[in-house]
C-alpha positions, -999 to 999 in steps of 0.1 A, spaced: -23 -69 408 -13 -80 371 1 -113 370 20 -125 336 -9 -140 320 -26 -102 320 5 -91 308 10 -120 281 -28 -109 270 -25 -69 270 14 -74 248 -11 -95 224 -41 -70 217 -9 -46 216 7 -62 185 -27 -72 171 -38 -36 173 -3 -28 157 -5 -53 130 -41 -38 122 -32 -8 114 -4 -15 93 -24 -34 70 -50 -6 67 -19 11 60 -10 -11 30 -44 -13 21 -48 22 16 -15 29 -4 -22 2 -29 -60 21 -29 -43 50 -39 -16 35 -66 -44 14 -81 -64 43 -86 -36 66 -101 -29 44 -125 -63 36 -140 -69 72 -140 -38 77 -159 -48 49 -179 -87 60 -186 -71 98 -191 -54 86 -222 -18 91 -207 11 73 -213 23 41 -191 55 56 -188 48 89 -177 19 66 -147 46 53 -135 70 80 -132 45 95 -110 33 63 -86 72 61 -87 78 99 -71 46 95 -56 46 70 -35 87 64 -37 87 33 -52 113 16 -64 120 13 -101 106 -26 -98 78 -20 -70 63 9 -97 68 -20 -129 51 -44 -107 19 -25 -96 17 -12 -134 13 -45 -147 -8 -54 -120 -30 -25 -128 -25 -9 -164 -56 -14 -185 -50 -8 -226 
C-alpha cells in the first residue's frame, strides 16, 4: 500500500532524476561549443565565420552565439 509520503518521495527522485539529466544536457552542449570555438580559434579561422557555425550548429541565437564567443575566443 503507498501512502502519500511514498508518493511525495518517488515524485522527488522523479524530478531530481529529471533535473540531472538536463544539466548533463547543458553540460555537454556548452562541452561541445567551447570546443568548436577554440578549435576554430587554434585552426587560424576567423571569429566570424566560429560563430556562424556554433550559431547553425547548435541554433543559437544571434546573442547566445556573441556570448559564448567572448566567453571562449582565444586571439
Amino acid at each position: 500500500m503507498c501512502n502519500f509520503s511514498d508518493l511525495i518521495e518517488e515524485r522527488a527522485i522523479e524530478q531530481g532524476i529529471e533535473q540531472g539529466i538536463e544539466q548533463g544536457r547543458r553540460l555537454e552542449l556548452d562541452y561541445g561549443i567551447r570546443t568548436a570555438i577554440k578549435a576554430y580559434s587554434m585552426l587560424g579561422s576567423s571569429y566570424e565565420k566560429a560563430r556562424a557555425f556554433i550559431m547553425k550548429e547548435y541554433n543559437l541565437s544571434p546573442s547566445d552565439a556573441e556570448s559564448k564567443m567572448q566567453e571562449y575566443w582565444e586571439n
